[in-house]
C-alpha positions as CSV (number, residue, x, y, z in Angstrom):
1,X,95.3,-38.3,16.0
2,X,92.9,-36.2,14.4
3,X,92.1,-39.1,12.1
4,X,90.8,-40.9,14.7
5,X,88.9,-38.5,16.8
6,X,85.6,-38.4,14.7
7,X,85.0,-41.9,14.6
8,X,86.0,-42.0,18.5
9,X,83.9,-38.7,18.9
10,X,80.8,-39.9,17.1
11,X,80.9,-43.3,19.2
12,X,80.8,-41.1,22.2
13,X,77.5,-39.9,20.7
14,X,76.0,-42.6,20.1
15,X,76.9,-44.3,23.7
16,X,74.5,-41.1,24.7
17,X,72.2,-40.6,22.0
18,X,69.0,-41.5,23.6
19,X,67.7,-40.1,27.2
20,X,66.1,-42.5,29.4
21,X,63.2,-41.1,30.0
22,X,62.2,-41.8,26.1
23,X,61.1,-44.8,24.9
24,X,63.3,-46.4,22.1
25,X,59.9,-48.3,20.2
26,X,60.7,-50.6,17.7
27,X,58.7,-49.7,14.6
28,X,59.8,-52.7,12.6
29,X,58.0,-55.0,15.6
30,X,55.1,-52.5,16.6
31,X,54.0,-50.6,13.5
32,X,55.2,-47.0,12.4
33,X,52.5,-45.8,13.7
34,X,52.5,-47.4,17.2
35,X,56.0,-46.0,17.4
36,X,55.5,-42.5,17.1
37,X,52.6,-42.5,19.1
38,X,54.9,-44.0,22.0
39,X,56.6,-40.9,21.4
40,X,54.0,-38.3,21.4
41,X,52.7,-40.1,24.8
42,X,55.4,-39.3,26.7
43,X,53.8,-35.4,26.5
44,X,51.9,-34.9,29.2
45,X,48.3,-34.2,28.2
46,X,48.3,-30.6,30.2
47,X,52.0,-29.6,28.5
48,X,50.6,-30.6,25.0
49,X,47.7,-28.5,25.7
50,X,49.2,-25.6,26.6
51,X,51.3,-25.9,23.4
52,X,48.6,-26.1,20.9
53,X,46.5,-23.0,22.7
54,X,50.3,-21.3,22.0
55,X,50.5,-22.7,18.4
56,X,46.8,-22.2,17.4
57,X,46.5,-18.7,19.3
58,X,49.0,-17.9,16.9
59,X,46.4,-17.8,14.0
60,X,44.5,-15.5,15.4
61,X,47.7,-13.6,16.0
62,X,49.1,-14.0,12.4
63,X,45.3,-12.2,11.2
64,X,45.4,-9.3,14.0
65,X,49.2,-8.2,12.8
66,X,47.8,-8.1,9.3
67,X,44.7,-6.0,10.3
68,X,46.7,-3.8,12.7
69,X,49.5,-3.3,10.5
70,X,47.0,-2.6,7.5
71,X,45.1,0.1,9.4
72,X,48.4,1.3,10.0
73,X,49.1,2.0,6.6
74,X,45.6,3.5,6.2
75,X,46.2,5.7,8.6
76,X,48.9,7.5,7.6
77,X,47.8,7.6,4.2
78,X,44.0,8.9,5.7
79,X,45.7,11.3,8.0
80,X,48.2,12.9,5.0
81,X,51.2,11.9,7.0
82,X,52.5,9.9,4.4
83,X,52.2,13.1,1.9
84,X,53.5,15.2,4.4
85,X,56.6,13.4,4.9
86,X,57.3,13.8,1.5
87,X,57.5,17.1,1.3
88,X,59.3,17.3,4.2
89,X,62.0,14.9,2.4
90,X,61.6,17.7,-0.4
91,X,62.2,20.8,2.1
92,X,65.6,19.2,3.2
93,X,67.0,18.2,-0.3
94,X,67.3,18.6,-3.5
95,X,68.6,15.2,-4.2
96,X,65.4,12.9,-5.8
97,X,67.8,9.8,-4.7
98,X,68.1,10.9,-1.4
99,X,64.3,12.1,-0.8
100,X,63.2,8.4,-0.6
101,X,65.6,7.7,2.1
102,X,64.1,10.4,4.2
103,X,61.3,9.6,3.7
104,X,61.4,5.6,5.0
105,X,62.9,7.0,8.1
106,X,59.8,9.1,9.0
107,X,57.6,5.7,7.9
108,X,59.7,3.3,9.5
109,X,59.0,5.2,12.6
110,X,55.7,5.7,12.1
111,X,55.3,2.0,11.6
112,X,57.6,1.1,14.7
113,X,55.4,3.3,17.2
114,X,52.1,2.1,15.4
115,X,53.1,-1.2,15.7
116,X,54.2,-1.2,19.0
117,X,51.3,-2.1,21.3
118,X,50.7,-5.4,19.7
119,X,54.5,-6.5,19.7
120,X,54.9,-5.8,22.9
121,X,51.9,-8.4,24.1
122,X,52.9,-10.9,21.2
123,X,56.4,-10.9,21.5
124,X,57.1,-9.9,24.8
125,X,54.1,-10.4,27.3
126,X,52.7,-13.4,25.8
127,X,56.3,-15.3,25.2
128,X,56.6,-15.0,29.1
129,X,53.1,-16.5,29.2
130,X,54.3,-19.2,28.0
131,X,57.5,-20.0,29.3
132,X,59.0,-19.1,26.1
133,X,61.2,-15.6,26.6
134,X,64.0,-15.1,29.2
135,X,64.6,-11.4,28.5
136,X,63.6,-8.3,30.9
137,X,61.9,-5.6,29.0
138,X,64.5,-3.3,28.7
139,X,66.4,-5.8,27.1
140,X,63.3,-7.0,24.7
141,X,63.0,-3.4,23.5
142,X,66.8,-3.1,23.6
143,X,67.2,-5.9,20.8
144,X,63.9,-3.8,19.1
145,X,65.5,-1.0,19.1
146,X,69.0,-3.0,17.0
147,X,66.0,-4.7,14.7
148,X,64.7,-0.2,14.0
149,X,68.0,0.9,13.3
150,X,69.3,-1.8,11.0
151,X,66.0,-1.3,8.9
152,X,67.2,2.4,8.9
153,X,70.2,1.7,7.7
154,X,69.7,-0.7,5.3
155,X,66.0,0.1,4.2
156,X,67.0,3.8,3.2
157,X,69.2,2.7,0.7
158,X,66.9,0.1,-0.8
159,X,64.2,2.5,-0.9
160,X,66.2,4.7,-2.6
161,X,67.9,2.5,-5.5
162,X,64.2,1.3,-6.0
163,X,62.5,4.3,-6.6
164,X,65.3,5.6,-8.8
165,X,64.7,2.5,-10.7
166,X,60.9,3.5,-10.6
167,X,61.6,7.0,-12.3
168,X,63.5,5.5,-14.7
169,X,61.6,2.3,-16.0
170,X,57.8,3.6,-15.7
171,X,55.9,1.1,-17.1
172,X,58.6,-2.2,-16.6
173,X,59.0,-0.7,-13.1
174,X,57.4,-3.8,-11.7
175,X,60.5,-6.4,-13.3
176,X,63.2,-3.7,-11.6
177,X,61.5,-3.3,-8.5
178,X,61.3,-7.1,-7.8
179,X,64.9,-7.4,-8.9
180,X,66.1,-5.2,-6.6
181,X,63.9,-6.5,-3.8
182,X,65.3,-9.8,-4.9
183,X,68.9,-8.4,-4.6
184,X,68.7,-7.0,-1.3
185,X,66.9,-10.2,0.1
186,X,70.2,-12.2,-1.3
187,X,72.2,-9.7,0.3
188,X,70.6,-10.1,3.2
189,X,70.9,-13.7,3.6
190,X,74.9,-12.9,2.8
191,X,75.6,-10.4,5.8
192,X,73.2,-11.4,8.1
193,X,75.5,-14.2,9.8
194,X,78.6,-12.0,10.0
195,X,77.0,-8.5,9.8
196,X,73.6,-8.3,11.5
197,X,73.3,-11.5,13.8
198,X,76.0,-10.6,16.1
199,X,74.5,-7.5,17.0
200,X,71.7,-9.2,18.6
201,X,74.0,-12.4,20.1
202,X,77.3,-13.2,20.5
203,X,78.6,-16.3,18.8
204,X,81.6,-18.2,19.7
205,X,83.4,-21.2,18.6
206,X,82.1,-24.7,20.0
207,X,85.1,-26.1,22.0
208,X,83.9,-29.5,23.3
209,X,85.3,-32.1,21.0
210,X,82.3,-34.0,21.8
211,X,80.0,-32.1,20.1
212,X,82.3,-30.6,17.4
213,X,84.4,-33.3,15.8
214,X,80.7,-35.1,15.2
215,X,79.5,-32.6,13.9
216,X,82.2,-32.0,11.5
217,X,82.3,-35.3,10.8
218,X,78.8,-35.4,9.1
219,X,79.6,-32.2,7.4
220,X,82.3,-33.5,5.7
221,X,81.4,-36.7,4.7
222,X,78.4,-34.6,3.2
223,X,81.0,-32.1,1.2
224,X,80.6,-29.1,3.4
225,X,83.8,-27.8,3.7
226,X,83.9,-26.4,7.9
227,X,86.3,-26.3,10.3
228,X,84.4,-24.8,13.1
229,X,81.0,-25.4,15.2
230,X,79.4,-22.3,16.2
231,X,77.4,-21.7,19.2
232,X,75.6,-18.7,20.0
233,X,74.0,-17.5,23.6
234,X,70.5,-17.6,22.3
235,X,69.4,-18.2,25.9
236,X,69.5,-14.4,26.6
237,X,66.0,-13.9,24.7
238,X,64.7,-17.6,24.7
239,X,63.8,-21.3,25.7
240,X,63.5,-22.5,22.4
241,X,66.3,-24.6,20.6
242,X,67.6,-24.2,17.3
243,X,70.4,-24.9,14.9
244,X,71.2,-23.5,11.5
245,X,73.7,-23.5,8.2
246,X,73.3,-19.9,7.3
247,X,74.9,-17.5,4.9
248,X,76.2,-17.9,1.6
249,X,79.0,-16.7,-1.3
250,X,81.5,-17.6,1.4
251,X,80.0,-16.7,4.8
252,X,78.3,-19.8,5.3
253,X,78.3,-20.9,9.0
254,X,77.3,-24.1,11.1
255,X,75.6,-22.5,14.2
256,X,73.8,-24.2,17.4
257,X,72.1,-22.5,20.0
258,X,72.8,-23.1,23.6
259,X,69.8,-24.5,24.4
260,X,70.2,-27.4,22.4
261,X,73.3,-27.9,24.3
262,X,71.7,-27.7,27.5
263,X,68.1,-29.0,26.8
264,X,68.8,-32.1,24.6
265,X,71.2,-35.3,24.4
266,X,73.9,-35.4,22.1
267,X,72.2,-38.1,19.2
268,X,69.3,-35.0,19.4
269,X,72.2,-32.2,18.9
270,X,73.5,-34.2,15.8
271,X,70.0,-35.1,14.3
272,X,69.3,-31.3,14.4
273,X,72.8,-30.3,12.6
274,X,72.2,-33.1,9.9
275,X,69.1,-31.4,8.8
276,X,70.2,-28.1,9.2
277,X,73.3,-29.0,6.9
278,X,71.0,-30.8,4.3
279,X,69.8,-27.3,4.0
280,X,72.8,-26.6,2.7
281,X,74.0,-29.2,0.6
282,X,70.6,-29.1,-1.6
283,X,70.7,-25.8,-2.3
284,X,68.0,-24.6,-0.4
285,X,69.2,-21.1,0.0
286,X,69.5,-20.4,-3.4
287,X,66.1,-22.6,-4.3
288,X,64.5,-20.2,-1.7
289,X,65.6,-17.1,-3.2
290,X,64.0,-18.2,-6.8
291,X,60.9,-19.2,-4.9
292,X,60.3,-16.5,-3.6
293,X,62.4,-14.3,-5.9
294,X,58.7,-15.9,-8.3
295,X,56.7,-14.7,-5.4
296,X,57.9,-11.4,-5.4
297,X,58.0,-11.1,-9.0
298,X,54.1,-11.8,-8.7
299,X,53.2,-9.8,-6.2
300,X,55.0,-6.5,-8.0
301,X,52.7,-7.4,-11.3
302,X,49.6,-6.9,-8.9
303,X,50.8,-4.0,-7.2
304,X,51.4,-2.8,-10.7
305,X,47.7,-3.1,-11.5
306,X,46.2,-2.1,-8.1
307,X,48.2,0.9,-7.4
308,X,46.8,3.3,-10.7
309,X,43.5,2.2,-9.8
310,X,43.3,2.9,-6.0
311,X,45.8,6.3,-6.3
312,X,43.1,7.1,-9.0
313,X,39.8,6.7,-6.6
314,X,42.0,8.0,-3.6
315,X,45.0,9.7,-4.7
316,X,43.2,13.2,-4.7
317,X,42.2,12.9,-0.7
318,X,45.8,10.9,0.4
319,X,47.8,13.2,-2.0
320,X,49.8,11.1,-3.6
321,X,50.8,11.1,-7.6
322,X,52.1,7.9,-9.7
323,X,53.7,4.7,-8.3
324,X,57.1,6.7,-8.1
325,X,55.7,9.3,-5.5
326,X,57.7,8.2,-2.0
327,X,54.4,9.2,-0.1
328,X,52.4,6.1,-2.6
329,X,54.9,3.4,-0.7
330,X,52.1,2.5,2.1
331,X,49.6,1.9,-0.8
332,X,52.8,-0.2,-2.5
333,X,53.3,-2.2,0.7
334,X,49.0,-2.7,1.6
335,X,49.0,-3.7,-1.2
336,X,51.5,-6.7,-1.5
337,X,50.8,-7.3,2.2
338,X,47.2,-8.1,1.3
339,X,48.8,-10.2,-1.5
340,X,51.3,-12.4,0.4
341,X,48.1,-12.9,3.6
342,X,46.6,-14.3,1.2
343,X,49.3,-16.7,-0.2
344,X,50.4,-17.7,3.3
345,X,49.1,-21.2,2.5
346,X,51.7,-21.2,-0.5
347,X,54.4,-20.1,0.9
348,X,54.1,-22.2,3.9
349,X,54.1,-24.8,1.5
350,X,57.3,-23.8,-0.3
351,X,59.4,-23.8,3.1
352,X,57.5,-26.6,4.6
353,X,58.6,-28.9,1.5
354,X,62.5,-28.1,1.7
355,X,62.3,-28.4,5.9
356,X,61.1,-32.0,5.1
357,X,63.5,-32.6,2.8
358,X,66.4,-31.7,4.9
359,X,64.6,-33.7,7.4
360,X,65.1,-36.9,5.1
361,X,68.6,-35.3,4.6
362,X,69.3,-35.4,8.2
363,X,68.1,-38.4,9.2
364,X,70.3,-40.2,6.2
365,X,73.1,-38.7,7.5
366,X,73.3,-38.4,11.2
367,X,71.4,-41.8,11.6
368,X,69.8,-40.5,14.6
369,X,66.1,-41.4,14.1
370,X,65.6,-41.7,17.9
371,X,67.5,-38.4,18.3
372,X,65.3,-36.7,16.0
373,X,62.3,-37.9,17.5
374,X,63.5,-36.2,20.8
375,X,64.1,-32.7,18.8
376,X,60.8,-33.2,17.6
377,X,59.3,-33.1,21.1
378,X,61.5,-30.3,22.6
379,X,60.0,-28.1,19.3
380,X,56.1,-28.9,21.2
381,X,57.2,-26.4,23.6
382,X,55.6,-24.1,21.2
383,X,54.7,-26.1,17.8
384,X,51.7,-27.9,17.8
385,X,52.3,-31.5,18.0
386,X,49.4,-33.3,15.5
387,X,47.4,-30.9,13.5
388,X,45.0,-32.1,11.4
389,X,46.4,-32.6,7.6
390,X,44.5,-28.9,6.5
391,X,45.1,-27.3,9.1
392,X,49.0,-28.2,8.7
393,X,48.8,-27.4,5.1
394,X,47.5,-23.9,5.7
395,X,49.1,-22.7,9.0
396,X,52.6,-24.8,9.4
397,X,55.7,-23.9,7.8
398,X,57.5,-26.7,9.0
399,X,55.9,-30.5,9.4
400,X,54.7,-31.1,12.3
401,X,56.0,-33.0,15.3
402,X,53.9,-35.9,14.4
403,X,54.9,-36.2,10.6
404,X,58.4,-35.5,12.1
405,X,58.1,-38.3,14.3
406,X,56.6,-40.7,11.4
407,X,59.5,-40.0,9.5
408,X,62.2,-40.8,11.8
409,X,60.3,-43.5,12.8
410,X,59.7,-45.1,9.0
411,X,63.6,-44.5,8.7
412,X,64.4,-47.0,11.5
413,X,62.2,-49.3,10.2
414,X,63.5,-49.5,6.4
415,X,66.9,-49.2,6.9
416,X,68.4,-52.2,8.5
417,X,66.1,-54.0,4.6
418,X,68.8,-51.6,3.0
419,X,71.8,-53.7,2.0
């Protein structure tokens, strides 16, 4: 019996793939083009609007967080807090490994109330502005409040094993540091499905046959080795759909949110988990982490140069020694925050390349071009939908809606030449 239920599952699907109100174009007759601009015409012009204010308003918003959060660090170096938490972490112990830790509680603090003012309008205020959040404040500075403590937790001891590394590797400081940033990024990509995402949802198994044998299904005829679908109440906090394969060295885990189960047809729900599974099956965890693993690795070699020179113009008035002084780590993070502001372009183009290929991924195996044309225009809730080609390059860490559109639509058109 179990045999036959994915193939009889997936027919279901595909019996209810497409919603009516969508057109079904077909590109082969009409033109790529022609097709997906069938699709991005069934947005009406006041919806799309309001979507690209969101999308380009956050521009502005992805500059102010880097000013705020960089006067931030300013100030606390300016005002000699940063120096007099590190004494204070010297007044309470003895222990140079666990003075760091100490002191990243008093900054983390620091930083949370600093950056406070501005997450609350981003995140909470304008979300609502939008349509986008579902959450009452208490329970927005609730799920805040989880984010704080688990960069307690876990930032205390990284802080720690990295300035011990620091003390004891002064000039290749920069290689270790970036390892262990490195480490702790993998790690977090490890726990952060079984650990650390349940603390903020709660995640239980996906019961309709309907949806799960499908899905399975594609997973295994793709060589990913599941026997559960995992949905998680993301609906609490949030209109927004989304799907994921995360996790890895053995936590790996199919998710879905409930929204895509509510909001979009079943041929969307599948086109979604194809590309989220192409994530996984090329490697795009692990190609991320030596991406960016390069990226950090960079932006430690400038620290490395910028940090001697600024704590000797300003060390004197911020009191703060060599790179392994605890009360240096604002300069340290200014310092590769100016670094990666300026990179954005690049690494928007680093993520933006794999989510395209998983997007070729998907569509090759869920087969849902007209389904993935759907998910495309449930993301312009809050993604702009046709950028210009620049303007994509530099702000979008995704393809667009538009070049997500083209593709699917390009796919139905070649494949049925494919013999």
């Amino acid at each position: 019996m179990r045999t036959l239920a994915a193939p009889l599952m997936t027919l279901l699907v595909l019996a209810q793939a497409h919603p009516a109100h969508l057109p079904a174009p077909d590109p082969a007759r009409i033109g790529i083009e022609a097709a997906t601009e069938a699709y991005l015409e069934t947005i009406p012009a006041d919806k799309r609007a309001r979507s690209d204010a969101y999308f380009e308003g956050g521009y502005w918003l992805m500059l102010w967080r880097f000013l705020w959060s960089s006067a931030g660090l300013l100030v606390i170096l300016n005002a000699g807090l940063s120096a007099r938490l590190r004494d204070f972490a010297a007044r309470t112990t003895r222990s140079r490994f666990v003075q760091p830790a100490i002191y990243w509680i008093g900054f983390s603090l620091f930083v949370f109330l600093f950056s406070l003012p501005l997450a609350v309008y981003a995140d909470y205020f304008r979300e609502h502005q939008y349509g986008l959040s579902t959450q009452t404040f208490g329970a927005w500075i609730g799920d805040a409040l989880k984010s704080l403590a688990v960069e307690l937790v876990i930032g205390s001891f990284a802080v720690s094993v990295f300035y011990a590394a620091v003390r004891r590797a002064s000039r290749s400081w920069w290689l270790w540091g970036a390892g262990i940033a490195i480490a702790f990024l993998a790690l977090g990509v490890a726990i952060g499905p079984v650990f650390i995402a349940p603390l903020f949802n709660t995640y239980t198994r996906v019961e309709d046959p309907a949806i799960r044998e499908p899905v399975l299904a594609v997973a295994r005829a793709n060589g990913i080795h599941a026997d559960d679908v995992w949905q998680v109440d993301a609906s609490r906090q949030t209109t927004r759909i989304s799907a994921n394969v995360s996790g890895m060295f053995g936590t790996e885990r199919i998710t879905l949110n409930d929204n895509l189960l509510t909001r979009a047809s079943r041929g969307a729900v599948l086109a979604v988990m194809g590309h989220e599974m192409g994530h996984y099956v090329l490697n795009h965890t692990y190609e991320m982490l030596l991406s960016f693993g390069l990226v950090i690795a960079v932006g430690f070699a400038i620290v490395a140069r910028g940090f001697p020179a600024a704590a000797a113009r300003y060390g004197s008035r911020w009191r703060i020694g060599a790179v392994d002084d605890p009360a240096g780590l604002p300069l340290i993070v200014l310092l590769f925050g100016v670094y990666l502001f300026a990179i954005t372009p690049i690494t928007n183009s680093i993520v933006r390349t794999n989510e395209y290929e998983a997007d070729v991924f998907g569509l090759n195996a869920a087969r849902q071009p007209e389904g993935f044309a759907e998910a495309a225009l449930l993301l312009a809730d809050y993604r702009k939908l046709h950028p210009g080609p620049v303007e994509e390059l530099i702000f979008f860490d995704h393809p667009s809606g538009y070049t997500r559109i083209l593709t699917a639509m390009r796919w139905k058109a070649e494949r049925d030449k494919v013999k």
